[in-house]
C-alpha positions, 0 to 999 in steps of 0.5 A, a space after each residue: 934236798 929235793 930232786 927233779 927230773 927235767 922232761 923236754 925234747 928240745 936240747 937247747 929248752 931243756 939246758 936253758 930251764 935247768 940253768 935257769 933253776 939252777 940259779 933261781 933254786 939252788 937247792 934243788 937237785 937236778 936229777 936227771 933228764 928225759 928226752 922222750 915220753 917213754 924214757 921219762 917214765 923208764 927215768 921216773 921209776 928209776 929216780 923217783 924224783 920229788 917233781 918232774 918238769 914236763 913238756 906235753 907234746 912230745 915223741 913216744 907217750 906225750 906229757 899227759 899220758 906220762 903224767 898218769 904213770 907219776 906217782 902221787 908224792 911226785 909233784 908236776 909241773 908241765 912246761 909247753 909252748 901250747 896254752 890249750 893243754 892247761 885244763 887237761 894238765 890240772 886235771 892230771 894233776 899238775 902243780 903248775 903249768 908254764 907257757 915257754 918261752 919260761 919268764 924269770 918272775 914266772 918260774 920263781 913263781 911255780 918255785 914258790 909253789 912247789 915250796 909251798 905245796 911240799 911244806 904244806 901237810 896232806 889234807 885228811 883223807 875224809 876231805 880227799 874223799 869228799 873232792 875226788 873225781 872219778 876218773 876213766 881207767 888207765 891202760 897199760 901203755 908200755 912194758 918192762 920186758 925181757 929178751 935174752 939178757 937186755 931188758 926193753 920197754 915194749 909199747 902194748 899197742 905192738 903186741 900180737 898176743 900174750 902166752 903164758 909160759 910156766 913161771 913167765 908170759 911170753 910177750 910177742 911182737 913182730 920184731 921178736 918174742 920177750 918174757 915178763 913176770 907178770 900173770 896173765 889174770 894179772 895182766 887181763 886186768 890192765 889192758 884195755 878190753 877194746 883191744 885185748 882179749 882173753 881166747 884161751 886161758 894161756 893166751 891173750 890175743 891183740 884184736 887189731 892183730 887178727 885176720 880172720 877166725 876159722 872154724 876147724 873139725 872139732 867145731 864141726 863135731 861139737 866142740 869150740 873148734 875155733 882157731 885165730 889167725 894172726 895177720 901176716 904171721 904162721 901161728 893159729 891160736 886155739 880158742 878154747 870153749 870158754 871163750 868162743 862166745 866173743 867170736 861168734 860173729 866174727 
């Protein structure tokens, strides 16, 4: 039996669409349901639904930068009040794309098609290779970090700097400090270089989070003697010599 998430910031929209497939589709399991970009991609991981129904203009991450976190196996359908996101959504790899107010002829529709497309067998990889596209790269937008014993989702673009800790990279922000398992080289290579970047080989630092870069005594005997200063925060952030070269200017 297959299962589906339904994606939709709208209560009312959000119960009409799952009546409607519960009628037109009885089969199908409704998985579950998200209300916000950021909490269909915590429910996403979670579920593992076989499809997710998704509105596009939504608070949080929209529908297309969620899109990008859904698997491949996942087949999407987006559901949205705007005809102008049609093109950007099969290029994100939407199985259908519906135009709300949702017909009953065309759900059963998109239905059909989601039917089809699971029975159909997977194309050989030497024709995937032949149609596939190159795509810009994706960024981390989001993530799972922990704070004491609550585990919360972090939006990257809040994060002052990055440092590593022993076994842990400590994740700051101005509404505190959390911890995440993940490297720092790891981590290096799915932020967005013009936003983030490398100062020490513990630390990465947010660009859009620095006031100023001070020159300090060792700088003036030799050495790298360079020193981030946060905006509006105590800490001054060493920048080794390996990586003083991207300051110099500032």
């Amino acid at each position: 039996m297959p299962a589906a998430l339904i994606v939709e910031d709208e209560p009312l929209l959000r119960a009409e669409l799952t009546d409607q497939l519960r009628v037109l589709w009885p089969e199908l399991e409704i998985a579950g349901h998200a209300e916000n970009g950021i909490d269909a991609v915590a429910r996403i991981d979670a579920l593992q639904p076989d499809i997710v129904f998704l509105d596009i203009r939504m608070p949080g991450l929209d529908g297309l930068e969620v899109a990008r976190h859904i698997p491949e196996s996942c087949q999407v359908v987006f559901v949205t009040a705007f005809a102008d996101h049609a093109l950007a959504a099969f290029d994100a790899g939407a199985c259908d794309y519906l135009v709300k107010p949702v017909t009953t002829a065309r759900l059963l529709q998109a239905i059909r098609r989601l039917k089809s497309r699971a029975a159909a067998s997977p194309p050989p990889a030497v024709w995937e290779k032949l149609f596939e596209r190159e795509q810009p790269p994706v960024y981390l937008k989001w993530i799972k970090a922990s704070s004491g014993n609550t585990v919360r989702l972090v939006m990257v673009s809040e994060v002052l700097y990055f440092a590593s800790s022993e076994k842990y990279t400590r994740v700051v922000t101005e509404h505190g400090d959390a911890l995440i398992r993940l490297p720092l080289k790891t981590l290096l290579e799915q932020l967005d270089p013009q936003q983030f970047a490398q100062i020490h080989r513990s630390t990465i630092v947010n660009l859009q989070a620095i006031d100023r870069i001070e020159r300090d005594d060792a700088g003036a005997r030799g050495g790298a003697g360079l020193t981030v200063v946060l905006k509006g925060r105590a800490e001054r952030l060493a920048v080794s010599e390996a990586f003083t070269r991207q300051f110099r200017q500032m």
